[in-house]
C-alpha positions in Angstrom: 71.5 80.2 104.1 71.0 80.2 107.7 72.4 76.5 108.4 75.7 77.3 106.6 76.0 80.6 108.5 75.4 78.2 111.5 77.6 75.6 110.4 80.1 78.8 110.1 79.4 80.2 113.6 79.8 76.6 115.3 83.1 76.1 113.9 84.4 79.5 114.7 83.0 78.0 118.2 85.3 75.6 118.8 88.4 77.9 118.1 87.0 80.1 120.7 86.7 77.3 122.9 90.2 76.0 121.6 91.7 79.4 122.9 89.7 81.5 125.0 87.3 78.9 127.4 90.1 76.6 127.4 92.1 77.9 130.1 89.1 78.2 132.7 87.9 74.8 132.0 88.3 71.0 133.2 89.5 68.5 130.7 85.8 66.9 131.0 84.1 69.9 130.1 86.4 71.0 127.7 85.7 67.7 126.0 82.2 67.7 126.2 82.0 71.4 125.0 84.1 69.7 121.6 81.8 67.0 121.6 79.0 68.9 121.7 80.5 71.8 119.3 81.2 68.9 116.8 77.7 66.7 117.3 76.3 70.6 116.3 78.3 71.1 113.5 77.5 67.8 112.0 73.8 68.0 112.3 74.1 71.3 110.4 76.4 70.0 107.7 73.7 66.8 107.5 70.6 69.5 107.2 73.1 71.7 104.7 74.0 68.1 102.6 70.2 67.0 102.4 68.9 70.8 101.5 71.6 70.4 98.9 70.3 67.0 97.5 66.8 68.7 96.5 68.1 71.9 95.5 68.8 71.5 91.9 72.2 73.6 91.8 73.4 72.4 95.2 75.9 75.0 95.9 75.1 77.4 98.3 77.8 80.3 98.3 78.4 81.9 101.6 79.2 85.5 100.9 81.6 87.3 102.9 81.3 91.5 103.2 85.0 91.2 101.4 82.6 91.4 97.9 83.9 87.8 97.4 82.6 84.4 97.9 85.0 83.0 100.6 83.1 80.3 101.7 81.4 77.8 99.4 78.5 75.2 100.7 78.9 72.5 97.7 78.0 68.8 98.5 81.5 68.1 98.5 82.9 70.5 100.7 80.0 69.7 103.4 80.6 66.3 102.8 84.5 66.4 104.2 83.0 69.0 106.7 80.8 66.4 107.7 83.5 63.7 107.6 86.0 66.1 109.9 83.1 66.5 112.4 82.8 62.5 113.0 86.5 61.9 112.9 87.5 65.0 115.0 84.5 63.5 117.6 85.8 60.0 117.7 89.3 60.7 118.0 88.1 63.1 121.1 86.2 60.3 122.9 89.3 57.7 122.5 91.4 60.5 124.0 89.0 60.9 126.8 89.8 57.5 127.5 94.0 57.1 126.8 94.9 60.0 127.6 93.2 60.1 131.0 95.3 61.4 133.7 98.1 62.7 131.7 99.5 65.8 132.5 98.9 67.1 128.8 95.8 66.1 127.9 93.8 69.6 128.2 97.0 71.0 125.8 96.3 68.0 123.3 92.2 68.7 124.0 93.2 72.3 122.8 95.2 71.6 120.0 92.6 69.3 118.6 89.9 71.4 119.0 91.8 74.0 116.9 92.8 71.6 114.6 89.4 70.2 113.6 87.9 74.1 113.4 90.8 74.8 110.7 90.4 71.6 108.7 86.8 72.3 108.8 86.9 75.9 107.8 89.4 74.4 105.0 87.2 72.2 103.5 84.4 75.1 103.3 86.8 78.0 101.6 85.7 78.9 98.4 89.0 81.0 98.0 92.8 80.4 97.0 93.7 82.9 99.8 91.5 81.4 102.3 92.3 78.2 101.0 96.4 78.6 101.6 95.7 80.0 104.7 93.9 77.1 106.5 95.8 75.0 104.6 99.3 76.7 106.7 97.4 76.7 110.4 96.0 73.1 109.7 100.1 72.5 109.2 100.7 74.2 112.1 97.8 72.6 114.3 99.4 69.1 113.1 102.8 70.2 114.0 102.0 71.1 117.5 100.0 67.6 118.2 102.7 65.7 116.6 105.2 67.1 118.5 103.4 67.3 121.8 105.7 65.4 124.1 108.8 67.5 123.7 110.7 64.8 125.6 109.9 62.3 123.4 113.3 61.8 120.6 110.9 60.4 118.0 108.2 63.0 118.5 110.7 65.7 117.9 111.9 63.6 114.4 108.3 63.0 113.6 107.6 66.6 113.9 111.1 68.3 112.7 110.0 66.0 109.3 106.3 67.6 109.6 107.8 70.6 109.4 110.0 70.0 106.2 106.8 68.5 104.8 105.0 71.8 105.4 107.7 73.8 103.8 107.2 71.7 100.6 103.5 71.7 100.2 103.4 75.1 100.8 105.4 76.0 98.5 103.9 73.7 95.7 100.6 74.9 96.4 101.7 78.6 95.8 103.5 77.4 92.6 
């Protein structure tokens, strides 16, 4: 129980770091704060994944003082936590890269880092509620990457159809 509690407490890490740290940070150490955030969270989720494999039930709910399980540590879910953690950490070291010297690469750093913590915490909700609402700020993460370069005419298309997008699988998913 501790490593999902840990895998818990590293992603609520990087929206801290997303948010707060952000703002008195460079772009290098904000980057290697999310690469290290993410190279944590993965080791937990591979410790939480094997710990599943010789457990014989393999689901490890995370109870939250609510009375409700909220966050569920099945093989599947740490396996898509697991898979967010390596793509969020690639797709932060090519950015380190192309986006160097580009006056909006600590916004894009921050918006990333949020939007990795939100998928992840997505993939681990045990909870329709919990569930929805990830499932809205992950839209909303997306939305504010896509659209990014506000003077960019296909960046504002690309995100005005995000947006419409949203609207529908929102609303399908509360039908």
């Amino acid at each position: 129980m501790m490593i999902e509690k840990s895998m818990f407490i590293a992603t609520l890490s990087l929206m801290v770091l997303s948010f707060v740290f952000s703002r008195f940070l460079s772009v290098i150490s904000l980057i290697r704060w999310g690469k290290l955030l993410l190279n944590v969270s993965f080791l937990l989720g591979l410790l939480s994944f094997l710990r599943s494999l010789i457990n014989s039930t393999g689901c490890f709910p995370f109870e939250w003082s609510l009375g409700f399980n909220s966050f569920l540590f099945d093989k599947i879910s740490i396996l898509f936590y697991l898979m967010v953690s390596i793509i969020g950490w690639v797709i932060i070291s090519f950015s380190k890269n192309y986006l160097w010297g580009d006056s909006l690469h600590k916004v894009f750093i921050m918006r990333l880092l949020f939007t990795i913590a939100v998928v992840q915490l997505m993939v681990l909700s045990g909870d329709f509620i919990l569930i929805f609402l990830f499932w809205f700020l992950s839209d909303v993460g997306l939305r504010s990457l896509i659209g990014l370069y506000q003077n960019r005419k296909y960046a504002l298309v690309a995100q005005a159809k995000k947006k419409k997008m949203s609207i529908l699988s929102n609303i399908f998913m509360i039908v």
